[in-house]
N, C-alpha and C positions, 0 to 999 in steps of 0.2 A: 504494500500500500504506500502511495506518496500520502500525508499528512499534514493539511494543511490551517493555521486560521486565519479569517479575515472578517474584513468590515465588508454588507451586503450596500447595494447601493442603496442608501439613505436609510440605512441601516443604525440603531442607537448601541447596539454593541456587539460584539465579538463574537463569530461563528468558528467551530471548528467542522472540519469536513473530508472530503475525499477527491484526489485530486483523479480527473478522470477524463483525460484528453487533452484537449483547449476546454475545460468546462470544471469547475469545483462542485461537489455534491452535499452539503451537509449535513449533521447528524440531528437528525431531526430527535432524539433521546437526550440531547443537551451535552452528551461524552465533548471530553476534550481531548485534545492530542495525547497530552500526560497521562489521561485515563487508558486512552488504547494500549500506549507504552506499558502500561502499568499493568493490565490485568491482559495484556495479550489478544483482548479483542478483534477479531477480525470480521465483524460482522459488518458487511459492506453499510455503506451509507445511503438513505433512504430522502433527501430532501430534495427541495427543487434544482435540476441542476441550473448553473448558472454560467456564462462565459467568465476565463478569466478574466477578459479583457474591461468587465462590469466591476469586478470588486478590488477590493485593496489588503493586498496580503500582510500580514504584520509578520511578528517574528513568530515562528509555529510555535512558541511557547514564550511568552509574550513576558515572562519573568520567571528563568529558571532558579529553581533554588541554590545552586554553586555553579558559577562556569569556570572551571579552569582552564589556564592554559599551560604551553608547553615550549619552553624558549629552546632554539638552537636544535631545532630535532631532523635536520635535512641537511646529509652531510654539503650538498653543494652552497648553503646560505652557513652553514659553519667556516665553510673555509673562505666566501668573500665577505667575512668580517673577521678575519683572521683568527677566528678562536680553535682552541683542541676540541677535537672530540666528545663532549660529554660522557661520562662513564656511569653515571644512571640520569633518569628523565629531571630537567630542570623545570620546577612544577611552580605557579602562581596562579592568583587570583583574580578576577577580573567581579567588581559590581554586578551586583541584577539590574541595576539601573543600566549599565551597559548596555545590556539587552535590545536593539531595539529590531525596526521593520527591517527585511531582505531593502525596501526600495530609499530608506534612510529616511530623513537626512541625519546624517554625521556632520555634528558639532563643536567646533575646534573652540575650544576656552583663552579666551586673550592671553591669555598666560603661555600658550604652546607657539613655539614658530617653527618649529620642523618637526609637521605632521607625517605619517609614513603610513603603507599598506602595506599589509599582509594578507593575501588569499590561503585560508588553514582548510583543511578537512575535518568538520564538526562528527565528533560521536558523540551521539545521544543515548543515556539510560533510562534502558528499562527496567521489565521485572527482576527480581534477584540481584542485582547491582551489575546485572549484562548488559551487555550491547543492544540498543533498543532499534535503532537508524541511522543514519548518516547526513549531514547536511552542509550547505558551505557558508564560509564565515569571513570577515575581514577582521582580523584582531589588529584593531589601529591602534598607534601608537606614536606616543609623543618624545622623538628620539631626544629631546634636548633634555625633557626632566627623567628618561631614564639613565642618561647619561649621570647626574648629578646627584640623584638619588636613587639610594641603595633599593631598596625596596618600590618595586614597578607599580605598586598600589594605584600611583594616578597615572604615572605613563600610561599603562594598559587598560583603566580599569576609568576613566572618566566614564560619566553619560554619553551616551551614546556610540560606545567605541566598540559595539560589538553587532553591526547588522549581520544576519544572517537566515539562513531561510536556503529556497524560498518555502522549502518545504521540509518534513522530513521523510525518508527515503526511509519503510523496514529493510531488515538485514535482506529477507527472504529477495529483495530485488536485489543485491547487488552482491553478484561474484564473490571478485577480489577485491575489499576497499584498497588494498596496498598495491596496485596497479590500477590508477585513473590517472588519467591525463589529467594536470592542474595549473591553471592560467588565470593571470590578472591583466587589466588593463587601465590605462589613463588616458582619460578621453582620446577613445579608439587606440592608442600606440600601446602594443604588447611591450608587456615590463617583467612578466615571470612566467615561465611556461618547463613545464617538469613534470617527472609522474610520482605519483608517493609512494612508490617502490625505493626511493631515494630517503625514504623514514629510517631514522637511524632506532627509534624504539618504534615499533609496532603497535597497531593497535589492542591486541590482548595485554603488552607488554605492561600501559599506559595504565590499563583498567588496574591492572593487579599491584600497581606500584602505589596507585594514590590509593589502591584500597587497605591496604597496608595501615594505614593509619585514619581514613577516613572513609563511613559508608556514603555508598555511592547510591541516589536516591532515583526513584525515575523521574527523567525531565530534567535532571542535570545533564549538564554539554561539557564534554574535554572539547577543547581548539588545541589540534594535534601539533600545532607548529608550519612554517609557511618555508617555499624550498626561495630557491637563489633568484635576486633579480629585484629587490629592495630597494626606497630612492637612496637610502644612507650608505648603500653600497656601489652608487654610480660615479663615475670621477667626471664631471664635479655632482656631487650629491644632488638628487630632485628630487624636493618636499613637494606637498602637496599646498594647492592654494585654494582658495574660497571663490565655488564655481568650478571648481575640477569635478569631471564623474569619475569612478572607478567602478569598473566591472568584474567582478568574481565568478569564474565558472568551475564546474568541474565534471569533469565527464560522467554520466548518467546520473549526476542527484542535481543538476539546474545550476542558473546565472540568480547572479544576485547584480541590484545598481544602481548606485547612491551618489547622490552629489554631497558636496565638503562644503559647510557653512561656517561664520565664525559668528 
């Protein structure tokens, strides 16, 4: 199942639904994506369907309970920022505020002047603290206050620095998550293009590391980490500016695409 929520047109809140063509179907039982995650539901969706092209997707779980993320986990973006190898997964935390729509906008806080993107591959949990779906993410990030402080808390973790979507993807769709094609762009010009075969920890690898010390709930999202092709790593570096789009895709779980506001 693709899993999706959005706002219907003139709609006063939030549906979740089934994504089913060019068309979203809703659950007309009021389930939410988290719920399907959760108790495994697959009972197809029974509402009217509707064109995407009608509604407005938000982020398919509109405020997960922990999203973490996962720095330096692509050995070709370790090496064009000169770092070693990681020798286990380097894990932080990003805001539920973070959270927002696949279509944004992303919000750059006066305070940031070298704004950055990251196209990640989101795993989403489900039941039992497993792997529920797959989805794509921009873990943006504010290279100047990660640089000066220790703790990525606001680098990563401002409002809005976590669109993602557009949907979520169960496992039962998709193969191999660790071989898909994975690309960003900046208005139109390809800036990262890799496959997450190039994951230096793996998706099981990720789940059992952070479970180690913390339960992993459903509707919480790991952001696996984003491969080579960064602005901080271009000579001369290029940040992002207010009125940039960036587009996040990844093969078989959908684009995501947001413009940069400040």
């Amino acid at each position: 199942m693709r899993l999706a929520t959005f706002m219907p047109p003139g709609g006063d809140f939030a549906v979740a639904g089934e994504i089913l063509g060019d068309s979203v179907v809703g659950f007309s039982d009021g389930r939410t994506v988290c719920d399907v995650l959760a108790f495994g539901d697959r009972t197809p969706a029974d509402g009217e369907p509707l064109p995407l092209t009608a509604v407005t997707l938000l982020a398919p779980i509109p405020r997960p309970g922990m999203i973490y993320g996962i720095g330096l986990n692509y050995a070709a973006h370790a090496a064009e920022t000169g770092a070693t190898l990681p020798q286990q997964p380097i894990v932080f935390t990003k805001s539920p505020n973070a959270s927002t729509a696949p279509g944004g906008p992303v919000r750059c806080p006066i305070v940031v002047r070298r704004l950055d993107y990251e196209v990640e591959l989101v795993v989403v949990i489900g039941a039992d603290s497993k792997v529920g779906g797959f989805a794509v993410a921009n873990d943006v990030s504010a290279r100047d206050l990660q640089r000066r402080e220790p703790q990525w808390t606001r680098a990563k973790g401002a409002d809005t620095f976590c669109p993602w979507g557009p949907w979520v993807t169960t496992t039962d769709e998709i193969g191999n998550p660790e071989d898909l094609r994975i690309t960003s762009h900046v208005n139109g010009e390809l800036r990262q293009d890799s496959r997450t075969n190039d994951l230096i920890f793996g998706v099981d690898a990720l789940v059992a590391f952070i479970s180690e010390t913390n339960t992993l709930d459903p509707g919480d999202i790991i952001l696996t980490g984003t491969p080579s092709g960064v602005g901080m790593a271009m000579d001369p570096p290029r940040f992002l500016e207010t009125g940039d789009v960036v587009t996040c895709e990844i093969e078989s779980l959908g684009v995501i695409e947001h413009r940069i506001e400040r």
